[in-house]
Rosetta silent file (secondary structure, phi, psi, omega in degrees, C-alpha in Angstrom):
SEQUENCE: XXXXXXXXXXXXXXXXXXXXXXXXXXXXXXXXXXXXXXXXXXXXXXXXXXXXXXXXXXXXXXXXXXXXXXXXXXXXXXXXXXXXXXXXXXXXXXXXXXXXXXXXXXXXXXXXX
SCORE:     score description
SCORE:     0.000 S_00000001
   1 L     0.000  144.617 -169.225  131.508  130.058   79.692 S_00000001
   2 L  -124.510   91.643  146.479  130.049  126.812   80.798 S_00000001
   3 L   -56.643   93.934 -161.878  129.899  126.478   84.606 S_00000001
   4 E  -120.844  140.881 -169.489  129.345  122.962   85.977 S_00000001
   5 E  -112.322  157.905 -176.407  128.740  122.553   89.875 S_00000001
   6 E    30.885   74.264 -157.665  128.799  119.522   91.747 S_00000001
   7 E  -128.277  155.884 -160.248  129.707  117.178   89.213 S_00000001
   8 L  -127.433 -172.453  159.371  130.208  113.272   89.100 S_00000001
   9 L   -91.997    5.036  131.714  130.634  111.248   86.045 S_00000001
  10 L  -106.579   -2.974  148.947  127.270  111.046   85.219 S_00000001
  11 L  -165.507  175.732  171.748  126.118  114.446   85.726 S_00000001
  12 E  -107.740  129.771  178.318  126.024  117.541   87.114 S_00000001
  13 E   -41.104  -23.404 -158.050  123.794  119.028   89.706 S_00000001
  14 E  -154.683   92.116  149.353  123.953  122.367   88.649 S_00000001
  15 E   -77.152  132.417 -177.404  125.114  123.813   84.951 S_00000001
  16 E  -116.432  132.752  172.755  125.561  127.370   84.409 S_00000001
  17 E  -166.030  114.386 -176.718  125.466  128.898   81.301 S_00000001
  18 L    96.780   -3.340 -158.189  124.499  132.442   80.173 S_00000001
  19 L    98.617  -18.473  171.226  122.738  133.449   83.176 S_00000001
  20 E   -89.832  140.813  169.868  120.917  130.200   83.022 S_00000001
  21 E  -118.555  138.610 -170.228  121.135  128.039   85.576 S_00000001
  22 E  -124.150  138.260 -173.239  119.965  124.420   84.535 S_00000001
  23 E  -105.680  116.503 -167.495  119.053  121.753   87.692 S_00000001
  24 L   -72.314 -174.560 -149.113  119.352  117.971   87.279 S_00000001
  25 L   -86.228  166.478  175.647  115.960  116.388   88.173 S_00000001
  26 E  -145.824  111.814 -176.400  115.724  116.165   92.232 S_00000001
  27 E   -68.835  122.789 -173.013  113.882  113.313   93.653 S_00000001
  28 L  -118.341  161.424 -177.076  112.445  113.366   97.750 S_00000001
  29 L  -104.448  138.158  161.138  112.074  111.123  100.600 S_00000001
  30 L   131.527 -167.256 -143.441  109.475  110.118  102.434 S_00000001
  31 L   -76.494  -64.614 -169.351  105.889  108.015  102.359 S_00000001
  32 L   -85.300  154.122 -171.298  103.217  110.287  100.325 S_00000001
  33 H   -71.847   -7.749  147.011  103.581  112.391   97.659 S_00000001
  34 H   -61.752  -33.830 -179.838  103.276  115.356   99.492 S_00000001
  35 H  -103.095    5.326  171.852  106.197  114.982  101.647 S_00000001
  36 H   -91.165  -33.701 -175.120  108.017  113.911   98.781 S_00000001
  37 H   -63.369  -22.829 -162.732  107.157  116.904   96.935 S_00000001
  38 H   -89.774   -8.303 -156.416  108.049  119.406   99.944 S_00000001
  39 H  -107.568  -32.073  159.671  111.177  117.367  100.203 S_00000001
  40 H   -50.421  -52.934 -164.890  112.232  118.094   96.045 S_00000001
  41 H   -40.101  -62.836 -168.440  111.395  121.529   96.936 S_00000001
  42 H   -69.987  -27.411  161.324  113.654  122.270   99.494 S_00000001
  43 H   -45.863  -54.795 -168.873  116.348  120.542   97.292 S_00000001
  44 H   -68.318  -50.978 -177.258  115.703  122.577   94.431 S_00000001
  45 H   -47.501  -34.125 -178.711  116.025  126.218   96.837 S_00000001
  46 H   -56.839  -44.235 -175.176  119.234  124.476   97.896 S_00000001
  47 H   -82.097  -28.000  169.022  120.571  123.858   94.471 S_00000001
  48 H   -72.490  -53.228  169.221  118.853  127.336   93.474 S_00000001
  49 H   -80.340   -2.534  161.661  120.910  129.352   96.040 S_00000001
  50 L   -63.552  -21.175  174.533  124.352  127.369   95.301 S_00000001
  51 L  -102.203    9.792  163.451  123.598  128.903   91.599 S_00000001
  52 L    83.126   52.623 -179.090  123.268  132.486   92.713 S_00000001
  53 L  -155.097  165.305  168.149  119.185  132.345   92.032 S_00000001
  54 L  -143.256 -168.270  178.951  116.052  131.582   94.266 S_00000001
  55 L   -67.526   -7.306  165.610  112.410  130.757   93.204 S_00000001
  56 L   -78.545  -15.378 -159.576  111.565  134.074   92.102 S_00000001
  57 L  -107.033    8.092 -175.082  114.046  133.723   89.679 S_00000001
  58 E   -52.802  121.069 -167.674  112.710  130.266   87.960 S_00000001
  59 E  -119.849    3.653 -166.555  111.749  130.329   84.711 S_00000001
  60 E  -130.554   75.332  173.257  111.210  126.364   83.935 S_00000001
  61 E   -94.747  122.317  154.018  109.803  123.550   85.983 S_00000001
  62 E   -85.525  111.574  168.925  109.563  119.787   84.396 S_00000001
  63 E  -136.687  116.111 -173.031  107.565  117.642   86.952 S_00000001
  64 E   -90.137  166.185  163.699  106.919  114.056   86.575 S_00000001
  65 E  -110.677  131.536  162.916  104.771  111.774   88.859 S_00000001
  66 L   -49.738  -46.414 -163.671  104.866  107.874   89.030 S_00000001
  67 L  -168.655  110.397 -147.486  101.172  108.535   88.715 S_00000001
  68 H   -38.131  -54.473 -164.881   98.652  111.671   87.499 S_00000001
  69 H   -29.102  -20.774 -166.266   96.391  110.299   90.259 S_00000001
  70 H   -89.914  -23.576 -173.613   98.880  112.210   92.739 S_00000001
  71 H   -43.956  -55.788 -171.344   98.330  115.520   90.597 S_00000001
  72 H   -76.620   -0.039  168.247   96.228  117.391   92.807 S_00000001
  73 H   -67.528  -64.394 -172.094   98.304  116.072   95.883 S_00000001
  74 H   -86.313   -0.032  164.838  101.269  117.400   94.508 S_00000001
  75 H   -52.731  -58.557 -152.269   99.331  121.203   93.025 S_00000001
  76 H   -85.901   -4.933  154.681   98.738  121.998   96.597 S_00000001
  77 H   -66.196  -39.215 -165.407  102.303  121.776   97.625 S_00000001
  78 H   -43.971  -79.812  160.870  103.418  122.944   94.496 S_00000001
  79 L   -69.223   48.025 -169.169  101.223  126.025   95.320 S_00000001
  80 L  -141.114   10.249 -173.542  101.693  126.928   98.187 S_00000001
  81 L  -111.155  -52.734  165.824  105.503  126.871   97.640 S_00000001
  82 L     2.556   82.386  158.714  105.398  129.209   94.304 S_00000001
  83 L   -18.170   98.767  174.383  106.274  133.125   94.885 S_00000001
  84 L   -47.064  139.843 -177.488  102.895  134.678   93.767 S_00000001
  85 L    59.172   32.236  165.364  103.299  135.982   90.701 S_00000001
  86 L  -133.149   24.100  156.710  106.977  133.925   89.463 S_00000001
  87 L   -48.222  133.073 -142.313  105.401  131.137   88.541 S_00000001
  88 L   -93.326  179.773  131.093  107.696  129.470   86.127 S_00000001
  89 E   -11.058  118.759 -178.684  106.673  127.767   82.467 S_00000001
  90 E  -133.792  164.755  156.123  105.715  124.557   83.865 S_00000001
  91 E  -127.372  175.343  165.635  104.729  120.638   82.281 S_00000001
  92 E  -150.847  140.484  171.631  103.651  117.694   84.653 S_00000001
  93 E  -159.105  179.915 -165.803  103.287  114.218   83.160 S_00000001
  94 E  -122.411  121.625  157.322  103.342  110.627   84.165 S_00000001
  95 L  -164.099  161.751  171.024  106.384  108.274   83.922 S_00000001
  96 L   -86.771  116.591 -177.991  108.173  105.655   85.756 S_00000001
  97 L   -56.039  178.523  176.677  111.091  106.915   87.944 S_00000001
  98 L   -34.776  -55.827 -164.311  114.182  105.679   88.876 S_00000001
  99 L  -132.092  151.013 -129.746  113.220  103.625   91.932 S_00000001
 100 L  -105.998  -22.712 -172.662  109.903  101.857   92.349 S_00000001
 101 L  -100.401  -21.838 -175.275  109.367  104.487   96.257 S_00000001
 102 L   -95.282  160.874 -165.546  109.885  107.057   94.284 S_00000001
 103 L  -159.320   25.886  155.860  106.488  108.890   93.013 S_00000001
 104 L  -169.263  149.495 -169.563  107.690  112.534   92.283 S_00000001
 105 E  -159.118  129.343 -169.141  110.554  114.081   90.776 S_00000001
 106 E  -109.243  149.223  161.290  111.153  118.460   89.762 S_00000001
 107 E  -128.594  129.873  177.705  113.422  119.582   86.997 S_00000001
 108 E  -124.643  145.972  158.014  113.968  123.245   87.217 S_00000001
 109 E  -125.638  115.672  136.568  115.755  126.163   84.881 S_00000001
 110 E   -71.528  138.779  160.710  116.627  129.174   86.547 S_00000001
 111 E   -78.276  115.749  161.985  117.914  132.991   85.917 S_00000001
 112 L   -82.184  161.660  153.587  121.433  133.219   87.866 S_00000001
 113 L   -37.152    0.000    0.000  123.973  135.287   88.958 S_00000001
């Protein structure tokens, strides 16, 4: 069965399928890429415990940046958010987002509930 939460007509926030929980991409507010990154974060825990999962249970992260230059800006949130030792599969790359302010954006797959 294919469980889709919070869904619009162009997507859904949250697909369930399998025990997988799959997470559209989630995009954060504010000026530097640090407080954008802490601000994806807490989005994704939101969207992780609406899917019966938390951050221990991640097994995927996709995260692009407007620009690599940002990488080690957005490592030390990244790690310092992490569960030691649940670190999921991860990639990071460079592309251009949605909206010209935005300059980080997480895609996560969890194991659910």
């Amino acid at each position: 069965m294919i469980e889709r939460m919070e869904t619009g007509a162009r997507m859904s926030k949250i697909v369930k399928h399998n025990g997988v929980a799959y997470l559209c991409g989630q995009v954060g507010s504010g000026e530097t890429v640090a407080d954008q990154t802490r601000d994806c974060i807490s989005r994704v825990e939101g969207l992780l415990a609406q899917a019966g999962s938390s951050p221990e249970r991640m097994l995927q992260a996709i995260i692009w940046l407007s620009d690599m230059k940002d990488f080690a800006e957005m490592n030390a949130v990244w790690d310092a958010w992490v569960p030691e030792g649940h670190a999921p599969a991860r990639a990071c790359g460079e592309a251009a987002l949605a909206r010209p302010e935005l300059k980080v954006e997480i895609i996560v797959t969890a194991a659910c509930d």
